[in-house]
N, C-alpha and C positions, 0 to 999 in steps of 0.2 A: 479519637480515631484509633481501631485497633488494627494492626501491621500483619499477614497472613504471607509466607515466605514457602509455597509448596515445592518440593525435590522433583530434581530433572527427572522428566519422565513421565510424569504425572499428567494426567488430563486438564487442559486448562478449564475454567466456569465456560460454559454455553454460549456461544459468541451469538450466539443468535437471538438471544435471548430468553433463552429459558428459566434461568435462573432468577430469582425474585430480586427485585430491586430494581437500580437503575443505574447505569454508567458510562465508561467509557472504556478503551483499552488498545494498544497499542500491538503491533508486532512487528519483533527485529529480527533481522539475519544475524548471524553469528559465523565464524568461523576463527580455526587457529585459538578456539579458550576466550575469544572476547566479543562484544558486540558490536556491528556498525553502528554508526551516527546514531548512537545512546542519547549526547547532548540534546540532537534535535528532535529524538522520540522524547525525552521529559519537558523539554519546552512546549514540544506539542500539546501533551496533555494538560500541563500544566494553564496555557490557554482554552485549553477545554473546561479543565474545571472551573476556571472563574466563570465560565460562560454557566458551566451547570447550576454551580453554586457557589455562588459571589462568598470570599468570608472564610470558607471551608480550608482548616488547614489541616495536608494532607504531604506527608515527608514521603518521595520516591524514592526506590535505591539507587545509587549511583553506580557509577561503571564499575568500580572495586565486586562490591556488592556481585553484582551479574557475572565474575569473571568466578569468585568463587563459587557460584551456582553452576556455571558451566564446569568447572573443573571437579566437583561433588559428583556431576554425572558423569565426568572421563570424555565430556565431549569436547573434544578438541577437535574436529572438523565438521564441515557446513552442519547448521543447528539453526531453529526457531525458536523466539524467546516471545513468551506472552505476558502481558502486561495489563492487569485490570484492575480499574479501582470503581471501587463497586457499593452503591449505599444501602442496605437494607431495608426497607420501609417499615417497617417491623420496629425493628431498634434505632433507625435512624443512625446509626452507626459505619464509619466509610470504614472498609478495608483497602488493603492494595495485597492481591496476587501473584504473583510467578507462577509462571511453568516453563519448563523448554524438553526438546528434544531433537534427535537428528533429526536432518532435514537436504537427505540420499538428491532430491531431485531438484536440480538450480544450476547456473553457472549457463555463460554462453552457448552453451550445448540443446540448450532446450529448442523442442522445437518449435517453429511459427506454431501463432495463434489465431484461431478463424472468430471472427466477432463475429454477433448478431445484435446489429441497433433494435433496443426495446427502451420504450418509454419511460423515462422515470416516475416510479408509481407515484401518485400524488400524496399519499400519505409516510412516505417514507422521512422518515428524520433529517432535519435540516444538515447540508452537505455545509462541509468545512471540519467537520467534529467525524471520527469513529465510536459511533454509539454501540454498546451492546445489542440492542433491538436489532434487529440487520432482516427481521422474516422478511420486510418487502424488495431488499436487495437480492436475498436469497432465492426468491421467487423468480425476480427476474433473471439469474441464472438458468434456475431450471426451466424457463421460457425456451432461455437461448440455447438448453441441451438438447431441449425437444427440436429445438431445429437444428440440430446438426454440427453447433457451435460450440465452441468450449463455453466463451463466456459473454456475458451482455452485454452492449456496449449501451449505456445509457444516455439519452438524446430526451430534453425538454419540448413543451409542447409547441415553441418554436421551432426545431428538427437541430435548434445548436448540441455539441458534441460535449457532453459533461465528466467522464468516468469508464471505467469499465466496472460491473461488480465488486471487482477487488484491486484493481488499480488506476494510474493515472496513464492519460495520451498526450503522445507528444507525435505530429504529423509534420514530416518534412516538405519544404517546398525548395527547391536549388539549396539554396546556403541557408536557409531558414527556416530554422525550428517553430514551430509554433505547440501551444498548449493552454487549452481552457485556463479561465482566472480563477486563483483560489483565494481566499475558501466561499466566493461566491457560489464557483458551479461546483466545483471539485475538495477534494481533501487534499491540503497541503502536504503532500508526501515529503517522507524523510529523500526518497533516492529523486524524487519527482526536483525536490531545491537543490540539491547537491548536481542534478543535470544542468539546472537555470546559471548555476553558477560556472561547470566545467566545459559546458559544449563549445565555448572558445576556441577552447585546446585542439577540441577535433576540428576546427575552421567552422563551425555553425554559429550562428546570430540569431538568438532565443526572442522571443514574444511571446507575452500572453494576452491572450483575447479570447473573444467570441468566434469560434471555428464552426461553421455550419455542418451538418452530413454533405450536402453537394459538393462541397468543397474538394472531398477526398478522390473525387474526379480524376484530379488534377494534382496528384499528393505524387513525389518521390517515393514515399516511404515510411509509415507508422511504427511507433512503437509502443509496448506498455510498460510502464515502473512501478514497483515497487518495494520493497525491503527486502523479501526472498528472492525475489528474479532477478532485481537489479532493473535492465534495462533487456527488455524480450521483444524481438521481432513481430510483428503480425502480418500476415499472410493473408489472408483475407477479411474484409467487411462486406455484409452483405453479398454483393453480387462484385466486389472488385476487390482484386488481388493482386497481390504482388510477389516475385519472389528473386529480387535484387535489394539488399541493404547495403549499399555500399558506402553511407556515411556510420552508419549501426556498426561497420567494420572497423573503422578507423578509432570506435571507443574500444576495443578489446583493449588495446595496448596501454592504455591510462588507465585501467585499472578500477574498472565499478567497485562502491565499498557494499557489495552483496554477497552471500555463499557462492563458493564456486568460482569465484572468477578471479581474474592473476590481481595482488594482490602487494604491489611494492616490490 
């Protein structure tokens, strides 16, 4: 396995899959010269890769590691850090990747998100892993631009609620959070577990389950997570909106571990 260490700044490999090979790859918020829940982005992968390739030993850097890459590029506030380990089919040979850079746009501030429920394409890559490949995620993106949406919300062919293209949902009902089961429907987020674990604090009582689109009917309140946003309002789905987050409120003060937001 040969180790590939690229300088802040730099363009990360093709998340979409352009690049030859096959893999997987991770991205962190960063801010203040270090990375959020590092631990739980290298466990993630790290259960990816035995999934990819049972046997493969493949050394990730650790938070040391990332903190002098941030500081190489003077980034000390909000920052994206990318993370790919990536096989060549060529040489059969695994690398692991860096890159990072600023990352100007995050923090509580941001504003609502309008979903558009599209389908989960049937050939898209088994959910629970962040693969490289992404073109049929990215697709349904740009589905959900052409409607007027930021971004997809993706929904199985039973109409249950899986994902958004690039993060997880959590739908409130009174005191109860609820959020698709991972890595069944979803990708086990770093900010997606760190919520399963905290939303106590804010008085909420988490679930995961099967959340249908009807369901949202009758929803207090959506939100999406993940590593850059932290934890983001959504303002609309489809044809129902909302624009009261009043449990969404009570997380500022605890302190999301994403760019941008208060922070100890």
């Amino acid at each position: 396995m040969s180790r590939m260490t690229r300088r802040a700044g730099e363009p990360a490999p093709d998340e979409a899959g352009g690049a030859p090979g096959c893999g997987i790859f991770t991205t962190a918020g960063c801010d203040r010269g270090r990375p959020f829940l590092w631990s739980r982005h290298t466990r993630r992968l790290e259960r990816s890769m035995a999934f990819l390739a049972p046997g493969a030993r493949v050394q990730l850097p650790g938070e040391q590691e990332i903190v002098e890459l941030l500081a190489a590029g003077r980034l000390v506030g909000p920052a994206r850090l990318r993370l790919v380990v990536q096989c060549d089919t060529n040489s059969a040979r695994w690398t692991v990747s860096t890159s990072c850079s600023a990352w100007p746009s995050c923090g509580p501030r941001l504003s609502p998100l309008h979903l558009s429920p599209i389908p989960r394409p049937v050939s898209a890559p088994p959910a629970g892993h962040k693969w490289l490949a992404r073109d049929d995620l990215r697709v349904a993106r740009d589905r959900a631009r052409e409607a007027g949406a930021d971004e997809a919300l993706l929904v199985n062919a039973a109409g249950e609620i899986l994902e958004t293209s690039t993060a997880n949902i959590f739908v409130r009902f009174d005191n109860l959070l609820v959020t698709p089961p991972a890595p069944q429907a979803c990708l086990p987020g770093t900010v997606r577990e760190w919520l399963l674990e905290h939303a106590p604090v804010a008085g909420l009582q988490v679930c995961e389950r099967a959340l249908h689109l009807d369901e949202l009917a009758g929803a207090d309140e959506v939100w999406a997570t993940n590593a850059l946003i932290g934890v983001r309002r959504v303002a609309r789905v489809g044809n129902r909106s909302w624009d009261a987050w009043a449990a969404w409120e009570r997380l500022r003060p605890i302190g999301v571990p994403a760019p941008g937001w208060k922070h100890g």
